[in-house]
Short mmCIF file of the C-alpha atoms (twelve columns), coordinates in Angstrom:
data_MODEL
# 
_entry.id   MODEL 
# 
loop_
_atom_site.group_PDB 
_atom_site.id 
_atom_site.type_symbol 
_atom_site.label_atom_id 
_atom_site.label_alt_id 
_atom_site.label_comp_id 
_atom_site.label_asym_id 
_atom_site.label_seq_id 
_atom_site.Cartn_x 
_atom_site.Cartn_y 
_atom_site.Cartn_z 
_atom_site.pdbx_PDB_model_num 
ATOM 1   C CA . UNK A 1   -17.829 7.897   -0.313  1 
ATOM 2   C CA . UNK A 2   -19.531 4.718   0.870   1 
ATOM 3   C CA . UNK A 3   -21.372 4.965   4.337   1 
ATOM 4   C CA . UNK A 4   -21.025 1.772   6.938   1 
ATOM 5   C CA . UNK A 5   -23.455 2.591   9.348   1 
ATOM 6   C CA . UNK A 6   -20.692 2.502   12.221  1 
ATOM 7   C CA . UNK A 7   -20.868 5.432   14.584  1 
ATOM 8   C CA . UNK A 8   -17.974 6.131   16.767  1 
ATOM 9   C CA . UNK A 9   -17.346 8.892   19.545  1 
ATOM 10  C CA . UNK A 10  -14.115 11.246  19.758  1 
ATOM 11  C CA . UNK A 11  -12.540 10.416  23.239  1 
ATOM 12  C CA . UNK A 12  -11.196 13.187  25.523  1 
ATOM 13  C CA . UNK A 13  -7.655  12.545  23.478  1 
ATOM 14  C CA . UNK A 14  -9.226  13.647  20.201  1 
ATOM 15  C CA . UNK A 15  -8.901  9.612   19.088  1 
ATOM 16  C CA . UNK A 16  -11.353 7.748   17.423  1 
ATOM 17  C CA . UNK A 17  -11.413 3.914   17.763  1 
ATOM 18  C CA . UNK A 18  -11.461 2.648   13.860  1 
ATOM 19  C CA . UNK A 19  -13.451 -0.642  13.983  1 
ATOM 20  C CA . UNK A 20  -11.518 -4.000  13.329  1 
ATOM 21  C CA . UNK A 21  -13.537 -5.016  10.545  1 
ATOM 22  C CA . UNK A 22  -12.732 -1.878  8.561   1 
ATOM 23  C CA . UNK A 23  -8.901  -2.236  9.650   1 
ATOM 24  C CA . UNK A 24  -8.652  -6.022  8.511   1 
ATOM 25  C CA . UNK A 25  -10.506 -4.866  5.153   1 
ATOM 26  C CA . UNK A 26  -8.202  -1.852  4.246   1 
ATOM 27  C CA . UNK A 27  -5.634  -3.940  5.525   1 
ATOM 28  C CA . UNK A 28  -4.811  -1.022  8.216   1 
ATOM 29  C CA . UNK A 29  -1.997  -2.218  10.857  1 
ATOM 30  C CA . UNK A 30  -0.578  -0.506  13.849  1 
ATOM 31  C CA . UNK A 31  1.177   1.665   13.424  1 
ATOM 32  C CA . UNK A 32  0.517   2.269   9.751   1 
ATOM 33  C CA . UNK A 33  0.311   6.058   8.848   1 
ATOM 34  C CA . UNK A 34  -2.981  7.716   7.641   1 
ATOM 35  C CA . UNK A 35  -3.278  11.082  6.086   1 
ATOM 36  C CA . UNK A 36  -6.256  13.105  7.071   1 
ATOM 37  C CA . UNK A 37  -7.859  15.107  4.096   1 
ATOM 38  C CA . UNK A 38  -10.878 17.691  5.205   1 
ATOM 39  C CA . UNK A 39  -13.931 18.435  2.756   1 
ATOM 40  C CA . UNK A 40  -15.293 21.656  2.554   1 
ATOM 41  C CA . UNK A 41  -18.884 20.447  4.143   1 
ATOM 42  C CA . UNK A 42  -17.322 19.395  7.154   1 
ATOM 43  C CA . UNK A 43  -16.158 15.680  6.137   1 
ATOM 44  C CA . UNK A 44  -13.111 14.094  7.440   1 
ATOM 45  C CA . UNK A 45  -11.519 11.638  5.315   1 
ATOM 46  C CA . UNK A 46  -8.465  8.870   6.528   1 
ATOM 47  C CA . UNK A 47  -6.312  7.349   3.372   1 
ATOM 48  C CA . UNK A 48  -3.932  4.964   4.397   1 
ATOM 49  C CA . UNK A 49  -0.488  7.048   3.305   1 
ATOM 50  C CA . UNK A 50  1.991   5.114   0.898   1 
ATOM 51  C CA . UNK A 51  5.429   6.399   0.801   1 
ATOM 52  C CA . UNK A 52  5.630   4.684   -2.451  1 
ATOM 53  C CA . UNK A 53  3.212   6.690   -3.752  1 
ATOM 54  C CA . UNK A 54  5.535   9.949   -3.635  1 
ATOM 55  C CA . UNK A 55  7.859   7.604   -6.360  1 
ATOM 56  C CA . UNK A 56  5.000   6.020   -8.454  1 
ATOM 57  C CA . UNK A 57  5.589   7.977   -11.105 1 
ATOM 58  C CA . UNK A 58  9.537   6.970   -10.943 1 
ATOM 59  C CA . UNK A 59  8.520   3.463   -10.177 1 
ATOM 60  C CA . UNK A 60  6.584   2.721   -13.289 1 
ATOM 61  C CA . UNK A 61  9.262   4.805   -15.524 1 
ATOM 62  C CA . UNK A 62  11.575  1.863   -13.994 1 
ATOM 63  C CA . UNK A 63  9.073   -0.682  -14.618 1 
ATOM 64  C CA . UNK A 64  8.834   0.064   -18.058 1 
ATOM 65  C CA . UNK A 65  12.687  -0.077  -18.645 1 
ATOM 66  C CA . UNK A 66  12.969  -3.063  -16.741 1 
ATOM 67  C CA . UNK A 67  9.888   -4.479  -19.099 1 
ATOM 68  C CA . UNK A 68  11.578  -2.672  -22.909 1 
ATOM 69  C CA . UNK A 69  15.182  -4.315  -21.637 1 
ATOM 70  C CA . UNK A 70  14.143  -7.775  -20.749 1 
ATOM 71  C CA . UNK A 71  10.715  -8.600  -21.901 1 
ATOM 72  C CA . UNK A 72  9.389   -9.341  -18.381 1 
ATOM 73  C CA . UNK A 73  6.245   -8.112  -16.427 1 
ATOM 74  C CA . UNK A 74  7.826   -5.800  -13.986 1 
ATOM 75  C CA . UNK A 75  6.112   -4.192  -10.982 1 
ATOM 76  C CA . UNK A 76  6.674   -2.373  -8.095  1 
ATOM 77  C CA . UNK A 77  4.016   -3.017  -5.251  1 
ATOM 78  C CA . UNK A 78  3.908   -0.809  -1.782  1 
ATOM 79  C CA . UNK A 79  2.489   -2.785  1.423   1 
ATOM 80  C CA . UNK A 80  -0.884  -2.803  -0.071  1 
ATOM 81  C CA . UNK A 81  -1.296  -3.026  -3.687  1 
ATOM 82  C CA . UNK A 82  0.924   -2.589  -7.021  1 
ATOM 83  C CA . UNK A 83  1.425   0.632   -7.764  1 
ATOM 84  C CA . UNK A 84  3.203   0.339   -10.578 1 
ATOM 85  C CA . UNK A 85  3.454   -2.200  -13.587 1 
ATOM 86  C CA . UNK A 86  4.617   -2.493  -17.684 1 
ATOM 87  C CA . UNK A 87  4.241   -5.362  -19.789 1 
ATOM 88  C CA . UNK A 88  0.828   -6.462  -18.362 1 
ATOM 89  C CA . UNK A 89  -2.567  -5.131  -19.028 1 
ATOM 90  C CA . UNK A 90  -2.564  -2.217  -15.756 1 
ATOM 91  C CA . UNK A 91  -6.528  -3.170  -15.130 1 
ATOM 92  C CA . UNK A 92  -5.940  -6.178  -14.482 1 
ATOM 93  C CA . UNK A 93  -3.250  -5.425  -11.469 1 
ATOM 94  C CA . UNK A 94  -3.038  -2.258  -10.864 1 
ATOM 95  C CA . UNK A 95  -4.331  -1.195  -7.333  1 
ATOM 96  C CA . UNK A 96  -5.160  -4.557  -6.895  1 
ATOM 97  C CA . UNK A 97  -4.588  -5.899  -2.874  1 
ATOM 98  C CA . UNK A 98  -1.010  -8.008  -2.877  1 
ATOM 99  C CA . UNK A 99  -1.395  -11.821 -2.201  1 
ATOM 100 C CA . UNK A 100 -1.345  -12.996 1.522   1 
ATOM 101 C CA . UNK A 101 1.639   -15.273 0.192   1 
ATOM 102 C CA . UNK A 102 3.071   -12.100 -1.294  1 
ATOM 103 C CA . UNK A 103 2.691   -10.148 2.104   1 
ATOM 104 C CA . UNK A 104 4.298   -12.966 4.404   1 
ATOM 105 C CA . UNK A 105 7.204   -12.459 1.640   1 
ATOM 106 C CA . UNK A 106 7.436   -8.777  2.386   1 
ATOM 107 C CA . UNK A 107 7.176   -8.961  6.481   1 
ATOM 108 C CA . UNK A 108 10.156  -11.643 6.363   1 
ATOM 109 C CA . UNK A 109 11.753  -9.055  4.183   1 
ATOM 110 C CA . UNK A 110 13.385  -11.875 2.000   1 
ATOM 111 C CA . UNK A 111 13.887  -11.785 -1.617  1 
ATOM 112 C CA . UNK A 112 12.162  -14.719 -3.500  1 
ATOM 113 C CA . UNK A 113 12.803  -16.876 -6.731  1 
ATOM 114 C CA . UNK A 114 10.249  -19.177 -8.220  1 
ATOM 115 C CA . UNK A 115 12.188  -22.291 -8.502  1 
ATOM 116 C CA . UNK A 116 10.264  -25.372 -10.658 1 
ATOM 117 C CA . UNK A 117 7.988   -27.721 -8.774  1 
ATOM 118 C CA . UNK A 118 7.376   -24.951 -5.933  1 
ATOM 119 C CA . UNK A 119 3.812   -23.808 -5.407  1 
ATOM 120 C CA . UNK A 120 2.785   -20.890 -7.298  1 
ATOM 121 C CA . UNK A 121 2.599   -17.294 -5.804  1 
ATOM 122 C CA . UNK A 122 0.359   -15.351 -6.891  1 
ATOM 123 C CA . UNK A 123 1.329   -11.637 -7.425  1 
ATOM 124 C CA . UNK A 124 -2.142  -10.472 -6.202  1 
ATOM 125 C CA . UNK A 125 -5.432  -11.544 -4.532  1 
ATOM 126 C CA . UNK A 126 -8.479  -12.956 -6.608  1 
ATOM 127 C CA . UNK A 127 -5.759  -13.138 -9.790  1 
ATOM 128 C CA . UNK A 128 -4.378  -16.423 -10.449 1 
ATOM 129 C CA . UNK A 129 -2.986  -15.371 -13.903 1 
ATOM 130 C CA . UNK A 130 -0.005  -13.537 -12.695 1 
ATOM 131 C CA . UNK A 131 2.606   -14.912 -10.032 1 
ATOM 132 C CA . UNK A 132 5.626   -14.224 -8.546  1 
ATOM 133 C CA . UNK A 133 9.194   -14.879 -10.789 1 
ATOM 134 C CA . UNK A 134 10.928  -12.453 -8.390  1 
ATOM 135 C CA . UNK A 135 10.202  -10.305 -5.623  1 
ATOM 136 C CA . UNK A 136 13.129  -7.725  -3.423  1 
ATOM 137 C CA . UNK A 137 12.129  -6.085  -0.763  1 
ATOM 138 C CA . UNK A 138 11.980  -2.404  -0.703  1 
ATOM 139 C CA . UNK A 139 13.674  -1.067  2.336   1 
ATOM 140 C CA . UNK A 140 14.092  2.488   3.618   1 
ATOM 141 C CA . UNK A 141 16.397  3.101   6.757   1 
ATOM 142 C CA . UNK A 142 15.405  -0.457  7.983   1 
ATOM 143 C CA . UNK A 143 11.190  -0.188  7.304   1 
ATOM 144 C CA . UNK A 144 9.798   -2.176  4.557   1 
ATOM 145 C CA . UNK A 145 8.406   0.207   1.851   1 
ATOM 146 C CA . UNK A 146 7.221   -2.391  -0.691  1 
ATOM 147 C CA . UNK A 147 8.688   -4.587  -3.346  1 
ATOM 148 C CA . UNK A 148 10.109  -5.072  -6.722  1 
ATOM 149 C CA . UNK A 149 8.825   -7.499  -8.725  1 
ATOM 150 C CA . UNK A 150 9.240   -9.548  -11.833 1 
ATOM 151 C CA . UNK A 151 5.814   -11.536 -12.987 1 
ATOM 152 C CA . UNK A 152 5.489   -14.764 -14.773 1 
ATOM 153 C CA . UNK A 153 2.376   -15.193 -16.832 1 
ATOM 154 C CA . UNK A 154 1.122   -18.006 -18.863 1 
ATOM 155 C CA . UNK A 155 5.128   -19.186 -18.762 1 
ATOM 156 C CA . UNK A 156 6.262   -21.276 -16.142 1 
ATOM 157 C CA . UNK A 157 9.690   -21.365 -16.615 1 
ATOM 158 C CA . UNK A 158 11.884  -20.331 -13.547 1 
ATOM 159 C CA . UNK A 159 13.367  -17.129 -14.109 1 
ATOM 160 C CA . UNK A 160 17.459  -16.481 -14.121 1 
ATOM 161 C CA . UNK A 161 19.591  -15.657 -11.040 1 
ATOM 162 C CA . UNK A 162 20.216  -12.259 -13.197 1 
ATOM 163 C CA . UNK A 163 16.591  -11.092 -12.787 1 
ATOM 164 C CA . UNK A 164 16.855  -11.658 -9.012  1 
ATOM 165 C CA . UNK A 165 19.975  -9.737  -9.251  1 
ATOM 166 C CA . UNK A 166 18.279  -7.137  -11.333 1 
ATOM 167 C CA . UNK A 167 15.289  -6.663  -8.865  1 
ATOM 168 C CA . UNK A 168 17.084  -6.262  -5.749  1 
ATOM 169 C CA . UNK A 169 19.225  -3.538  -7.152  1 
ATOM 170 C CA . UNK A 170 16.094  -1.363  -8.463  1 
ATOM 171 C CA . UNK A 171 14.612  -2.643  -4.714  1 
ATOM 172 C CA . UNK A 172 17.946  -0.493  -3.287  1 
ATOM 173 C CA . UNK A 173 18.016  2.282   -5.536  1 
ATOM 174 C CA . UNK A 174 14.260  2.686   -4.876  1 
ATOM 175 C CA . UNK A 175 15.248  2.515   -0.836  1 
ATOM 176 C CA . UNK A 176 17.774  5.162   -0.969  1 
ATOM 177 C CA . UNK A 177 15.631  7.309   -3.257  1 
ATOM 178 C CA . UNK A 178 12.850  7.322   -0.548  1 
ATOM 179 C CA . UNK A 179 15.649  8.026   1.997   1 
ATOM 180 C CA . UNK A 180 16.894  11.067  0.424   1 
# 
């Protein structure tokens, strides 16, 4: 646990203000959940909560026979970071923050499909050697849970209207799964 020198009071509500800077940085939004963990000397810890989390372990068994069946990077990112990945080294994305381009996919909750000439998106921030061939929203009862993906590396070739077809039905079966 890192300390940030910021001090802030519990109001008569039991609320405590978290400062902006440390919201923008964790990339915490209203209304985003939090789960509250308690250490035994008395220290209260706040983890931003991922749904997605609860199907990691599904989501990278799908990744990886997504990846065996078509030779692709495949991923599956929440709202923050990918979670999980096959056919890529996992250091280099794994829990890394999503792109801002990547994001502003997500919120419009539009699928995407690199199509030649286009600018490049890249899957994840600081990383320019992995960007987006396809991305599907996740969606569960209407929120946005996170995204499917299929990653182009050192190849720049547009991927096939299949693979688009491909991601958004993992990006529904994943929805319903958290649903259920």
């Amino acid at each position: 646990m890192k300390a940030t020198g910021i001090v802030r009071r519990v109001d008569d509500l039991g609320r405590i203000v978290i400062p902006k800077e440390i919201r923008r940085t964790l990339r915490i939004r209203e209304g985003d959940p939090l789960e509250i963990y308690t250490e035994k000397d008395g220290g209260v810890i706040f983890r931003k909560y991922s749904p997605m989390g609860d199907l990691q372990d599904f989501a990278a068994q799908i990744c990886e026979s997504i990846g065996d069946n078509t030779g692709r990077i495949a991923a599956v990112a929440d709202r923050d970071s990918i979670i999980a990945l096959s056919g890529a080294p996992k250091r280099e994305l794994i829990d890394k923050p999503n792109s801002q381009e990547l994001d502003k996919i997500m919120e419009q909750r539009r699928n995407y499909r690199y199509v030649q000439g286009e600018s490049l998106i890249r899957a994840t921030e600081g990383s320019d050697k992995y960007h987006l061939g396809v991305a599907a929203p996740i969606l569960s009862q209407g929120d946005l849970m996170g995204c499917v993906l299929l990653l182009m590396g050192d190849d720049r070739t547009p991927l096939p209207e299949s693979d688009q077809k491909l991601a958004q039905t993992v990006a529904g079966f994943l929805g319903k799964q958290m649903e259920s």
